[in-house]
KOLFI-955451 format. One record per residue (C-alpha): chain; residue in one letter; x, y, z; residue number from 1. Coordinates in Angstrom, 3 decimals. Example, Ala and Ser with C-alpha at 12.3 -4.5 7.8 and 13.67 -1.06 7.14 Angstrom:
BEGIN
{node "A","A",{12.300,-4.500,7.800},1}
{node "A","S",{13.670,-1.060,7.140},2}
# end
This chain:
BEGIN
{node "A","X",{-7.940,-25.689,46.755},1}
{node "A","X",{-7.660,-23.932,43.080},2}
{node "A","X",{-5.297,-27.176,42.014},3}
{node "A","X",{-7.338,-29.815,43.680},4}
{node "A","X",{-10.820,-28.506,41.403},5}
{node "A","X",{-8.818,-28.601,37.913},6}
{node "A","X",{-7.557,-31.631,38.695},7}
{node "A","X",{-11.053,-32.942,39.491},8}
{node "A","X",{-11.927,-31.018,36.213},9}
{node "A","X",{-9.431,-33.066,34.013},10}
{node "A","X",{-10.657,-36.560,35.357},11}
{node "A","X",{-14.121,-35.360,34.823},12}
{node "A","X",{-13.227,-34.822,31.144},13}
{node "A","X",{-11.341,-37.692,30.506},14}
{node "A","X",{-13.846,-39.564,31.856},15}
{node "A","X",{-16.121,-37.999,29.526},16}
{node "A","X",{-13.873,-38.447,26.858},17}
{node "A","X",{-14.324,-42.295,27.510},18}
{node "A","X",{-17.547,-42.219,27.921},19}
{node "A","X",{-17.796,-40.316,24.196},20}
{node "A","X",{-16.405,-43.332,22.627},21}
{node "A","X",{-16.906,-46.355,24.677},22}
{node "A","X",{-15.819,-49.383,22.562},23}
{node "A","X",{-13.413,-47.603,19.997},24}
{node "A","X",{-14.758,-45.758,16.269},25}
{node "A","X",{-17.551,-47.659,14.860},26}
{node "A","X",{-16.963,-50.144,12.245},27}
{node "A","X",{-16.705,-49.223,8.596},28}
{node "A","X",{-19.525,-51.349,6.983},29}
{node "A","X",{-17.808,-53.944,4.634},30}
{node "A","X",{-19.175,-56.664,2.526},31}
{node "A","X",{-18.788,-59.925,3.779},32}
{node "A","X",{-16.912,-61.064,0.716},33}
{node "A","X",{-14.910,-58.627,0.570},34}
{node "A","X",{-11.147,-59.228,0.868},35}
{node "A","X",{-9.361,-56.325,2.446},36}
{node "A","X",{-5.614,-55.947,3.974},37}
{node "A","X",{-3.380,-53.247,4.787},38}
{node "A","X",{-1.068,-51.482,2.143},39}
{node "A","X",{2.570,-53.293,1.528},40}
{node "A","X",{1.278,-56.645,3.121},41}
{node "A","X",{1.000,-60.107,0.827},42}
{node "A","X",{-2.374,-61.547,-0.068},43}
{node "A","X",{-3.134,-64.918,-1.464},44}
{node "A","X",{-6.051,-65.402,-3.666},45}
{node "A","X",{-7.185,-68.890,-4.195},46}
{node "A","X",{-9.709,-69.570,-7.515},47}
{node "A","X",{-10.456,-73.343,-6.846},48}
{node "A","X",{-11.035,-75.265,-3.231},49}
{node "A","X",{-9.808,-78.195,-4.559},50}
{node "A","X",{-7.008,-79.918,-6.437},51}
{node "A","X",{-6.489,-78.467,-9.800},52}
{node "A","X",{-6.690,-81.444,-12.427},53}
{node "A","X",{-3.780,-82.060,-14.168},54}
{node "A","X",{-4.652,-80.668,-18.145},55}
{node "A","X",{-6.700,-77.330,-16.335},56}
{node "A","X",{-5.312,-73.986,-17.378},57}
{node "A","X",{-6.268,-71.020,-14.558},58}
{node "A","X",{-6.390,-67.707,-16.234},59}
{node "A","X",{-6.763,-64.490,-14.046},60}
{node "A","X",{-8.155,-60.702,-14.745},61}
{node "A","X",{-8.299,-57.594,-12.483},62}
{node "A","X",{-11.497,-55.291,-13.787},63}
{node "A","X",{-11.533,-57.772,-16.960},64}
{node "A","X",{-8.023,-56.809,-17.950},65}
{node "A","X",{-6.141,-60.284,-18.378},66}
{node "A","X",{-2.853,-60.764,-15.637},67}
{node "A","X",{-0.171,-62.755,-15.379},68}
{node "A","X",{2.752,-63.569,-13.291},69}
{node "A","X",{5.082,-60.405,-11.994},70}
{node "A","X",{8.905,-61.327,-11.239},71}
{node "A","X",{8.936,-59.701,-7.607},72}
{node "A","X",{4.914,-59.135,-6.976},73}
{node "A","X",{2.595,-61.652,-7.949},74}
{node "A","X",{2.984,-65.406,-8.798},75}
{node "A","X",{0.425,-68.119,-9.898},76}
{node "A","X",{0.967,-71.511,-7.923},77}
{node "A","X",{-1.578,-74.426,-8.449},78}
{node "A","X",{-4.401,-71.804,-9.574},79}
{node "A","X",{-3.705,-69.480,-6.970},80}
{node "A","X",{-2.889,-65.960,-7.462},81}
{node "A","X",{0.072,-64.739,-4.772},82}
{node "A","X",{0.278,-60.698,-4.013},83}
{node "A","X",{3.688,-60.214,-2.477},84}
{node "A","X",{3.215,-56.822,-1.276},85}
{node "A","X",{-0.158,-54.517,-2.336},86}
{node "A","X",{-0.565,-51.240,-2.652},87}
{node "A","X",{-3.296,-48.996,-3.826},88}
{node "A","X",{-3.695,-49.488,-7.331},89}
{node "A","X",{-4.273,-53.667,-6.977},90}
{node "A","X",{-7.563,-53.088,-5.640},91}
{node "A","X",{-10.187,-54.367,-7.877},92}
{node "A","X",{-12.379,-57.048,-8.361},93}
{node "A","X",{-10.406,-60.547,-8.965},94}
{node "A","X",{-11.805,-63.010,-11.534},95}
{node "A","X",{-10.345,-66.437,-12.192},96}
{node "A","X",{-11.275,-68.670,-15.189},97}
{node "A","X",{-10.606,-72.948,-15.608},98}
{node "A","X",{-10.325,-73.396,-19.433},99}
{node "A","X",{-12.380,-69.837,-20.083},100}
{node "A","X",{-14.939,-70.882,-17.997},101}
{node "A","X",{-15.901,-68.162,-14.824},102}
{node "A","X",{-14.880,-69.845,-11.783},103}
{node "A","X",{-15.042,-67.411,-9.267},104}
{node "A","X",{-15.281,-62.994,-8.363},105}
{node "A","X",{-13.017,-61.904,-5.445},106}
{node "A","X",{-13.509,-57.811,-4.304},107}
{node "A","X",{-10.263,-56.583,-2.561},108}
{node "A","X",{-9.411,-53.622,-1.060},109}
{node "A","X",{-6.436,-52.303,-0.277},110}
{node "A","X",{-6.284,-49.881,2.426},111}
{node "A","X",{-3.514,-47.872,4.158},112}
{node "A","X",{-2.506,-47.311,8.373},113}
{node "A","X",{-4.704,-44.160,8.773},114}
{node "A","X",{-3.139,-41.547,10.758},115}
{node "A","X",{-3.879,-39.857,13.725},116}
{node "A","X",{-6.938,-37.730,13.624},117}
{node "A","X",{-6.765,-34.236,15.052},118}
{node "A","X",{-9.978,-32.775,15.554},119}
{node "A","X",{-10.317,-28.788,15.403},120}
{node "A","X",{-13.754,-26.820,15.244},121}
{node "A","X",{-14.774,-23.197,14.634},122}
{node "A","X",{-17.849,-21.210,14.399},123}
{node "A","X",{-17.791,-18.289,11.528},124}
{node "A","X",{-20.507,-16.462,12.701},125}
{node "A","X",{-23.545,-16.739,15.459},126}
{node "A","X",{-26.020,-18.005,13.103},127}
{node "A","X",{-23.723,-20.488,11.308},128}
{node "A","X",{-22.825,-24.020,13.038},129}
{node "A","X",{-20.006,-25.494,14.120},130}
{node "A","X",{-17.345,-26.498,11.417},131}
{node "A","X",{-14.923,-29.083,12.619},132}
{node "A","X",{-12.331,-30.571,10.166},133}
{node "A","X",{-9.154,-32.344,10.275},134}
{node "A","X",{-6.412,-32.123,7.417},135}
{node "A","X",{-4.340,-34.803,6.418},136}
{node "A","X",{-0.741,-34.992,5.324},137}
{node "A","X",{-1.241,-37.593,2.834},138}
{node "A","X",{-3.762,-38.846,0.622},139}
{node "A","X",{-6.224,-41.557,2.475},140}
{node "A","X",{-7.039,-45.048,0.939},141}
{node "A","X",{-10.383,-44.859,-0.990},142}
{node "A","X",{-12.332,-46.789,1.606},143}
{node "A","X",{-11.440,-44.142,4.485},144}
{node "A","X",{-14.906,-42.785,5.970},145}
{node "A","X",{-15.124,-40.149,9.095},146}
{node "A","X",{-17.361,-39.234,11.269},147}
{node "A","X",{-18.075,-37.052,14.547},148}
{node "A","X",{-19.328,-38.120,17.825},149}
{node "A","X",{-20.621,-35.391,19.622},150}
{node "A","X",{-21.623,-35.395,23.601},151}
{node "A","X",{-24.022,-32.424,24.945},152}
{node "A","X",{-22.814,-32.168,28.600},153}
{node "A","X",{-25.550,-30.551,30.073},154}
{node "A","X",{-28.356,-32.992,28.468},155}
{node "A","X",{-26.069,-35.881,28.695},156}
{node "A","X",{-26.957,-36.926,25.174},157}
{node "A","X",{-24.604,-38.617,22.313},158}
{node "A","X",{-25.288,-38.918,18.792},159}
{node "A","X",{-23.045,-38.775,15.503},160}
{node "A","X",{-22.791,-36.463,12.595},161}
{node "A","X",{-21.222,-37.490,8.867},162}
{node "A","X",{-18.406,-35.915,7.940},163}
{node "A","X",{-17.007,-35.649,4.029},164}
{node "A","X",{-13.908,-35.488,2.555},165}
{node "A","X",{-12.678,-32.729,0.039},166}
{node "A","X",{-10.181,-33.435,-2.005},167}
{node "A","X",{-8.924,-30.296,-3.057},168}
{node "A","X",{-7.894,-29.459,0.460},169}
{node "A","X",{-6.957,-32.712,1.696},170}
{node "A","X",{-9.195,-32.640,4.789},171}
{node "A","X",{-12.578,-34.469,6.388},172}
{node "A","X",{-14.452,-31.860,7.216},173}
{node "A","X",{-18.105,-32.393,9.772},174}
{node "A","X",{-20.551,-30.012,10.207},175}
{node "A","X",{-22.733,-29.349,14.001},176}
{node "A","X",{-25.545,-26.932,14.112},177}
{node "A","X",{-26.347,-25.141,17.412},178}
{node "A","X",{-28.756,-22.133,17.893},179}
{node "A","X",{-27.730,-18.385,18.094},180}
{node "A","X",{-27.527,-18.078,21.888},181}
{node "A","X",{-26.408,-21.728,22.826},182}
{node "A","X",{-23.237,-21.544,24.657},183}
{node "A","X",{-23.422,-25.099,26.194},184}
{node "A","X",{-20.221,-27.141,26.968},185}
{node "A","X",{-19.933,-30.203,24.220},186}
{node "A","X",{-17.301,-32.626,23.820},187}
{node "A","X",{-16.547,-34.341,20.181},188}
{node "A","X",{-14.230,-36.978,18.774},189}
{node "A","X",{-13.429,-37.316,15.352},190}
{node "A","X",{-13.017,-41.370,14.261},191}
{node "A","X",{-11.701,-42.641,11.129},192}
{node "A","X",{-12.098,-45.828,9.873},193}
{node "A","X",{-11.026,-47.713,6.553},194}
{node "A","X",{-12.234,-50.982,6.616},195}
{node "A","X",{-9.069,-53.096,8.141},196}
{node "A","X",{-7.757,-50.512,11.114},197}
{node "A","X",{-9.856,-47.483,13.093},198}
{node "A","X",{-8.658,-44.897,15.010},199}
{node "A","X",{-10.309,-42.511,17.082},200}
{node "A","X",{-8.951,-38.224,17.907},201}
{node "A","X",{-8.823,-37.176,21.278},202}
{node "A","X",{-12.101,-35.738,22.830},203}
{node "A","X",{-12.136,-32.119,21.656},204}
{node "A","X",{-14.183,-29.738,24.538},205}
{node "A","X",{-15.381,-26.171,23.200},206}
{node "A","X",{-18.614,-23.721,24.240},207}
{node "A","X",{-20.890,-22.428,21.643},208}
{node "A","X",{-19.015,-19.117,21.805},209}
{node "A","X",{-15.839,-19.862,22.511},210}
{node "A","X",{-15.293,-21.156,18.858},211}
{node "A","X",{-16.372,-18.176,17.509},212}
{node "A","X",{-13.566,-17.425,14.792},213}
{node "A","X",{-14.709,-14.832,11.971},214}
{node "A","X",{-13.425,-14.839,8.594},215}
{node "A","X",{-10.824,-12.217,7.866},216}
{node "A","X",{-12.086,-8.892,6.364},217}
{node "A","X",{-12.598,-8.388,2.641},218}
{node "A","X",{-12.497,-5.923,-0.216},219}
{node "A","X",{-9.295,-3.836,1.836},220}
{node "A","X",{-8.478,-1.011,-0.310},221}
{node "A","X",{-5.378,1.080,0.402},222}
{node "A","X",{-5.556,4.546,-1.470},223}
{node "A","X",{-3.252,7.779,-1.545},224}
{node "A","X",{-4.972,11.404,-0.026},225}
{node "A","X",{-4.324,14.080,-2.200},226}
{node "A","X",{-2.037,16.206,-1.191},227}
{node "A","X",{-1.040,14.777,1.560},228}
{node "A","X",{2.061,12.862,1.329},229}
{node "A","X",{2.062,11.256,4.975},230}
{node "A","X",{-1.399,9.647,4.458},231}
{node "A","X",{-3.205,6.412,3.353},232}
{node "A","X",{-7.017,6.287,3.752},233}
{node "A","X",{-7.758,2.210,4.087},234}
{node "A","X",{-11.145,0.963,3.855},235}
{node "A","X",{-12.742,-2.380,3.967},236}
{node "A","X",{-16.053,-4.971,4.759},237}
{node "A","X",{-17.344,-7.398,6.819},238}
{node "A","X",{-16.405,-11.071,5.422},239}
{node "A","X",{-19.294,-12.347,3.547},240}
{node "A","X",{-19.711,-15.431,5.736},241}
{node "A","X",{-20.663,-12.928,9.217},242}
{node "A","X",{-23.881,-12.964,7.469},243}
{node "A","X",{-25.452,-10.699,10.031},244}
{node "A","X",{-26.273,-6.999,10.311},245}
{node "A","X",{-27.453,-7.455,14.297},246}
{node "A","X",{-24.016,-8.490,15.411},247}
{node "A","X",{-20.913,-6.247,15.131},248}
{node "A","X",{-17.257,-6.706,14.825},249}
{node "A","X",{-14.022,-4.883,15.531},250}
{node "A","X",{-11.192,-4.677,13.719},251}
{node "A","X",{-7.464,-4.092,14.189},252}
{node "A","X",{-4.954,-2.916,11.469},253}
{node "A","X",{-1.486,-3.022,11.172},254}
{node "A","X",{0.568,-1.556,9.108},255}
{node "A","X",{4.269,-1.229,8.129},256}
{node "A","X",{6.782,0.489,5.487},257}
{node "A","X",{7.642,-2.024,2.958},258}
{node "A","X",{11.471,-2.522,4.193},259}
{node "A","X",{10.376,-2.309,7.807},260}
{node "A","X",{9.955,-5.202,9.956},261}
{node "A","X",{8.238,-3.806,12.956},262}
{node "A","X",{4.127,-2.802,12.463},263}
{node "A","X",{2.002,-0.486,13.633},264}
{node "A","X",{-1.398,-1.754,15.058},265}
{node "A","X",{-4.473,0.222,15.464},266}
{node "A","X",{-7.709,-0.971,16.561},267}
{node "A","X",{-11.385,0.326,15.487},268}
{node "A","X",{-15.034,-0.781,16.969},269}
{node "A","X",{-17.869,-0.718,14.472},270}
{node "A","X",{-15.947,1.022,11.887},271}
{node "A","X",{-14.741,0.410,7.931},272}
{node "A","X",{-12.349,2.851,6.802},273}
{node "A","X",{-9.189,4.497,8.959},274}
{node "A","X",{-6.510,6.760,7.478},275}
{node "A","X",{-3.069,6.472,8.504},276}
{node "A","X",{-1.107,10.182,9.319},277}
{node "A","X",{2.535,9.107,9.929},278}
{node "A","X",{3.222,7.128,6.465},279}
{node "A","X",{6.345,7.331,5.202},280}
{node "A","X",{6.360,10.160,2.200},281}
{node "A","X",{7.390,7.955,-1.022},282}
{node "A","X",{7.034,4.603,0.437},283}
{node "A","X",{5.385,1.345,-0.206},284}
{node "A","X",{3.248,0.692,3.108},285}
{node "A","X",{1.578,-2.821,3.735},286}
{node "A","X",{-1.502,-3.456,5.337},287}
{node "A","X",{-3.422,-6.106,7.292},288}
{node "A","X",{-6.804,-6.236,8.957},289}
{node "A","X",{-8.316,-8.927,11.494},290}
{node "A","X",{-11.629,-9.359,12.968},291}
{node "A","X",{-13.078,-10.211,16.117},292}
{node "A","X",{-16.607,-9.920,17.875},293}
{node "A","X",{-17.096,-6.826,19.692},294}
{node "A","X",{-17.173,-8.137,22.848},295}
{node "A","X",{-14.119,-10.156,22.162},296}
{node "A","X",{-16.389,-13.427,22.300},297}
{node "A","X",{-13.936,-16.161,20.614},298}
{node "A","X",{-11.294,-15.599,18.847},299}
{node "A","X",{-9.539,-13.109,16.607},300}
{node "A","X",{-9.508,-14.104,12.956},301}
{node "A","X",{-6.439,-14.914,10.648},302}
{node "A","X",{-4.828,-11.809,9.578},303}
{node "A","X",{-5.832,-10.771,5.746},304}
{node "A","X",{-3.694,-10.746,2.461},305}
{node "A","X",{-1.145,-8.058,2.289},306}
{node "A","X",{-2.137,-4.984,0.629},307}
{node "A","X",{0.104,-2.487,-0.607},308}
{node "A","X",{-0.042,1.299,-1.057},309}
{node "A","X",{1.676,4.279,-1.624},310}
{node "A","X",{1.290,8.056,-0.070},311}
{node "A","X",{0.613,10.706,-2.479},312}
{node "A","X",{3.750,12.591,-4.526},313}
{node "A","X",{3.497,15.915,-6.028},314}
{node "A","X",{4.991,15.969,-9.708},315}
{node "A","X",{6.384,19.154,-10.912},316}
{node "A","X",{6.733,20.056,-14.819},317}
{node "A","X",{9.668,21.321,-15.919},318}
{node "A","X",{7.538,24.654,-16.918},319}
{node "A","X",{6.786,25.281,-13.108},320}
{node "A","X",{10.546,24.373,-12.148},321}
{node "A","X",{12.043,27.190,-14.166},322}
{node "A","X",{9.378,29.725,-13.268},323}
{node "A","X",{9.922,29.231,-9.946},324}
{node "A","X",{13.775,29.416,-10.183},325}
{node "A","X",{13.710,32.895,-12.155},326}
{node "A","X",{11.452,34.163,-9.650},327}
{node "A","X",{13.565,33.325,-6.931},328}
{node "A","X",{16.622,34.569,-8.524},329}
{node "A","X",{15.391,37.767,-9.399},330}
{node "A","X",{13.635,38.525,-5.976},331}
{node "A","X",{15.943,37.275,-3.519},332}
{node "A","X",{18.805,39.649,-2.411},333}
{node "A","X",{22.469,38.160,-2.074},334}
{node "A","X",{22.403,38.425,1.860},335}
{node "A","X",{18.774,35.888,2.434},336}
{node "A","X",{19.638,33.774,-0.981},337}
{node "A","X",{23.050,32.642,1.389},338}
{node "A","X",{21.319,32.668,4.283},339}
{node "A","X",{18.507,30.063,3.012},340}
{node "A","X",{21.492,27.935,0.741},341}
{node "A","X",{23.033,27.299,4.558},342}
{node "A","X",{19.612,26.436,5.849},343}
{node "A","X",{18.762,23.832,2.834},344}
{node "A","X",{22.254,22.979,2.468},345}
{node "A","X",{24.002,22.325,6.508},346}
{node "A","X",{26.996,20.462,5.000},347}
{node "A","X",{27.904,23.782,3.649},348}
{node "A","X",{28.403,21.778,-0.013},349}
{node "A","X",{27.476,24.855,-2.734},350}
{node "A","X",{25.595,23.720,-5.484},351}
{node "A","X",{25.718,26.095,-8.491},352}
{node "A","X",{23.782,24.073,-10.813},353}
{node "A","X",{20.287,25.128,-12.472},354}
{node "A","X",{17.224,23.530,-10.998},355}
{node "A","X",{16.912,19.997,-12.017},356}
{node "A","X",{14.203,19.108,-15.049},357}
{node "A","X",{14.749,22.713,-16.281},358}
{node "A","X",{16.994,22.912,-19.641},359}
{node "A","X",{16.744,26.756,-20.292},360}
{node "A","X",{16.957,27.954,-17.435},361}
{node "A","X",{20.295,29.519,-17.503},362}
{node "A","X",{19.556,30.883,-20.973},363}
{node "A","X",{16.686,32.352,-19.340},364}
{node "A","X",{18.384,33.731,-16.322},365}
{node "A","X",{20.998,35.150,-19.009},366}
{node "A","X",{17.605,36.847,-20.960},367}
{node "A","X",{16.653,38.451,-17.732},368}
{node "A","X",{20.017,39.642,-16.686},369}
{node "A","X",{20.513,41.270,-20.647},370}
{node "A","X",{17.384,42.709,-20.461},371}
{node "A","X",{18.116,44.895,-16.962},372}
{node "A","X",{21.223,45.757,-17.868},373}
{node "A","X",{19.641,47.263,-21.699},374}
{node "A","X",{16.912,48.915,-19.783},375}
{node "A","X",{19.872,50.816,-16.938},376}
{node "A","X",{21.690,51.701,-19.743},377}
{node "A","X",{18.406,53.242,-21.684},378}
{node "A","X",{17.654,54.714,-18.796},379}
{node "A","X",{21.205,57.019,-18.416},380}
{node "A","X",{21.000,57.340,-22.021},381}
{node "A","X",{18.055,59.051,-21.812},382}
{node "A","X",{19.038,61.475,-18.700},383}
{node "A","X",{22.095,62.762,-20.196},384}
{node "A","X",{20.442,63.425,-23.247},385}
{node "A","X",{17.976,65.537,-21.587},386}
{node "A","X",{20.758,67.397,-19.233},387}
{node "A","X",{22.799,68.151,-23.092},388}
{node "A","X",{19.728,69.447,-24.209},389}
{node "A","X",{19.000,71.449,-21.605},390}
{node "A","X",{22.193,72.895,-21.254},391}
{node "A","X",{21.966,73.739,-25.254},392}
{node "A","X",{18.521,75.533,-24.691},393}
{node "A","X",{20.498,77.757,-21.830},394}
{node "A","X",{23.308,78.609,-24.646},395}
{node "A","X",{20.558,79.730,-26.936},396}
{node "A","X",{18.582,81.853,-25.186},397}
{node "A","X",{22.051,83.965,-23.812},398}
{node "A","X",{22.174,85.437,-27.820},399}
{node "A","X",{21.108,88.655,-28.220},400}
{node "A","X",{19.003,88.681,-30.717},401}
{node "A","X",{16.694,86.271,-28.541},402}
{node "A","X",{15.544,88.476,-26.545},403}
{node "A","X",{13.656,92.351,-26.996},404}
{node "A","X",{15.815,95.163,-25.738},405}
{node "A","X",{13.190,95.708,-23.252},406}
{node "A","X",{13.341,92.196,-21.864},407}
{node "A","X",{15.529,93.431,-18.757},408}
{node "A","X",{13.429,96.074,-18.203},409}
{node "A","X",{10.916,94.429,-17.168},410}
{node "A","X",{13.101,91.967,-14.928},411}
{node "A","X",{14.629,94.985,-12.972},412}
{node "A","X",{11.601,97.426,-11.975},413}
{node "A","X",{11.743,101.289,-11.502},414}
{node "A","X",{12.617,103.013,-8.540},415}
{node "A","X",{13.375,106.006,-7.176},416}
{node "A","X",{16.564,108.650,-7.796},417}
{node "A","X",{18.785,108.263,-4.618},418}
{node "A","X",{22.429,109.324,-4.669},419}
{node "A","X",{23.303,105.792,-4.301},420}
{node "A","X",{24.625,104.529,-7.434},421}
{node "A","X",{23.291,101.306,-8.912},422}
{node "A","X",{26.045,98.740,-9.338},423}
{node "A","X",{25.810,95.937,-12.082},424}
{node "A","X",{26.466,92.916,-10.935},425}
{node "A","X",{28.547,92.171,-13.741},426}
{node "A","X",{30.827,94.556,-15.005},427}
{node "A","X",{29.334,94.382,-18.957},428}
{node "A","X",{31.871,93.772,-21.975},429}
{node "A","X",{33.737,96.691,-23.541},430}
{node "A","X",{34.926,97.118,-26.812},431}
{node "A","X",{38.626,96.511,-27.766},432}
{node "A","X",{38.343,99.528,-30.305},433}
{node "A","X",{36.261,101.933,-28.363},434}
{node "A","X",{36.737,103.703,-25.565},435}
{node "A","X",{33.139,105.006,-25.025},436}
{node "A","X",{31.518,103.938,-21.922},437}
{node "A","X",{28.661,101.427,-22.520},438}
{node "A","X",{25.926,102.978,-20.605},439}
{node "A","X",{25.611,106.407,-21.540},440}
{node "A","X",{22.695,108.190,-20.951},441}
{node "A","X",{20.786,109.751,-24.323},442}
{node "A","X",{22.026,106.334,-26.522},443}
{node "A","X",{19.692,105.613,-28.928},444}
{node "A","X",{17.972,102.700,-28.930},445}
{node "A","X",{19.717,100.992,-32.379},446}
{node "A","X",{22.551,102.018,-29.596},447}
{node "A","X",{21.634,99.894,-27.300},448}
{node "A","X",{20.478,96.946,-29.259},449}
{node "A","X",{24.310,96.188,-30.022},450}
{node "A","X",{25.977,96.776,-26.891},451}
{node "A","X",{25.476,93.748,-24.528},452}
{node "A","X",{22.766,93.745,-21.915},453}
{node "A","X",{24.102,94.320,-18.693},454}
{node "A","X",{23.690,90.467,-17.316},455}
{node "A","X",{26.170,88.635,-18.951},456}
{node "A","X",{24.043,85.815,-20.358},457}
{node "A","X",{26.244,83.924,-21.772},458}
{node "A","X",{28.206,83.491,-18.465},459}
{node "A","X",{27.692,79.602,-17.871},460}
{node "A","X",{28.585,81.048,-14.153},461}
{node "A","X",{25.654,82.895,-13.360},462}
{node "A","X",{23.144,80.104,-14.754},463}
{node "A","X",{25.410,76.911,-13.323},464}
{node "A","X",{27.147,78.428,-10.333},465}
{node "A","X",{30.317,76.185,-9.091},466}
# end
């Protein structure tokens, strides 16, 4: 049942198709005097009807520029003019003169095989017409004219709308205006004629909104994020000929590194900027953007000029490079400065070489080094000094003439007569020439003064035991 209705549906539209063109293009309107014929094919042009008498000289000019007879493409028999094969530039107007006397004008036109017209049309926006065109693949003869027959299904009416050609593009180009909301079913047919042959495109169906075909997006901008070196922030606006703020498009994007082939699409409703999170970091990305109507009415449009960008890059100074390698070789222990040289470096290659960018940085890594080793050996300088001085201080204070002969007497207090002897714990110095005892009772004092306390002071033994 489904094949038998679009087969009914073809018939119907080729018969339509007939119907839009019932007895061929229309003719392109001519002159009646004017001589035309088809590029590459002779032409005879005759001055005089009748015999030409025998002392008559024919003369001959083409846009009153005197010609003569052409080994290979034109000849002059009996006051004729032959043109063994034309082309473009021998179209003109023809005059012939009998003994300088204006005989006769002949217009001709020279006019190539036109080719077969292709008729395409597409609708920019929903408050712009309908652009059909059709480009060429060579240049047409000047006398080639266009235009568009258009059918209206529904009202069953016909009419015809001029088309131009540009020249700059190469292309006849017709123009169809329909309202905002008319989605009726038309049929067209683009016919070209040039004056000798006319040839007629095959009947072209569309709906009002099945043409639609936006421009591609404009103004793209691809910018870096700072600080962020996986992201591109992409904005962009509406083509300038969706001249509409009522109707919306959406947009897809896709993207790729620049020595990628595959892309990455996204698509966004309604919206003019997107930022991309998994560029590559360092890389030239390219970008494209498309539009369509937001309820995918039509069709999307071509994709936009490549646009390039890059993610953002930190930049180091050399300055910041050899701070930051002191301060990691001063803080970092042995043990964790191997253990994070295997986790940078999992080939196990060592690299023993300064930070890169930094010239002085082993000069300063030598500065720092001098410097701790200067300040240690202050350091022990300054202890031993203080131990030699301290152990001078002890030697001086074991004289006797440092301290009063009642010194002891007040370290060692008073007590009580018992029948226990007191014991020095020292046995104090005696004399090699006397053989007094030291401690006798009823000395006098000057006595006393030279015979050695009992504490041996000058015993490093008793101050610095071993």
């Amino acid at each position: 049942m489904l094949s038998a209705t679009l087969v009914l549906l073809a018939v119907l539209f080729l018969a339509l198709g007939d119907q839009l063109v019932p007895e061929g293009c229309p003719r392109l309107d001519v002159p009646g005097d004017m001589l035309s014929q088809v590029l590459g094919a002779p032409i005879t042009l005759t001055c005089l009807d009748g015999e030409l008498e025998m002392n008559a000289t024919i003369h001959w000019k083409l846009e009153d520029e005197p010609i003569g007879p052409q080994l290979g493409r034109r000849e002059m028999v009996g006051g004729k003019l032959l043109l063994k094969s034309v082309q473009y530039n021998d179209s003109g107007n023809y005059t012939c003169y009998l003994d300088s006397h204006l005989v006769r004008t002949l217009p001709l036109l020279v006019v190539g095989p036109p080719e077969e017209p292709i008729c395409s049309c597409r609708r920019k926006s929903f408050i712009s017409g309908v652009h059909c065109e059709w480009s060429l693949r060579r240049k047409p003869s000047p006398q080639t004219k266009a235009v568009l027959l258009v059918r209206q299904v529904q009202k069953e009416e016909t009419f015809q709308r001029p088309c131009h050609y540009l020249r700059g593009s190469q292309k006849f180009a017709c123009h169809l205006n329909l309202g905002e909301d008319d989605d009726s079913l038309y049929l067209v047919a683009l016919c070209i004629a040039n004056g000798v042959m006319r040839k007629s495109s095959k009947a072209y169906r569309f709906k009002g909104f099945e043409v639609l075909q936006p421009d591609p997006p404009t103004n793209i901008t691809v910018t870096a994020m700072d600080k962020s070196p996986h992201r591109l922030n992409v904005t962009w606006k509406d083509p300038p000929s969706w001249n509409s703020i009522y109707y919306r498009l959406q947009f897809e994007l896709r993207y790729r590194a620049e020595k990628s082939k595959v892309y990455t699409t996204i698509q966004r409703k309604d919206q003019h900027s997107l930022i991309i999170s998994d560029a590559l970091m360092g890389t030239r990305h390219i970008v494209q953007i498309r539009a369509r109507e937001e309820f995918n009415h039509g069709k999307w449009s071509e994709w936009s000029k490549e646009i390039t960008g890059t993610p953002w890059t930190e930049t180091e100074s050399p300055s910041i490079r050899t701070e930051l390698f002191i301060s990691t070789q001063v803080t970092t222990t042995s043990d964790s400065y191997n253990e994070s040289l295997s986790q940078e470096n999992p080939e196990g290659i060592t690299n023993t070489l300064p930070v890169p960018g930094s010239t002085h940085s082993t000069y300063t890594f030598l500065l720092a080094g001098g410097s701790l080793v200067l300040g240690m050996v202050l350091f022990i300088g300054i202890i031993m000094r203080y131990r030699k001085k301290s152990k001078l201080t002890a030697l001086k204070e074991g004289k006797p003439n440092v301290l009063p002969p009642h010194s002891l007497g007040r370290l060692v207090p008073e007590k009580p007569q018992s029948t226990t002897a007191l014991v020095p714990l020292i046995s104090p110095s005696v004399s090699a020439s006397s053989s007094e005892p030291t401690n006798t009772p009823g000395q006098s004092g000057k006595d006393t003064a030279d015979i050695q306390s009992p504490y041996d002071v000058t015993n490093r033994d008793y101050f610095f035991p071993r």
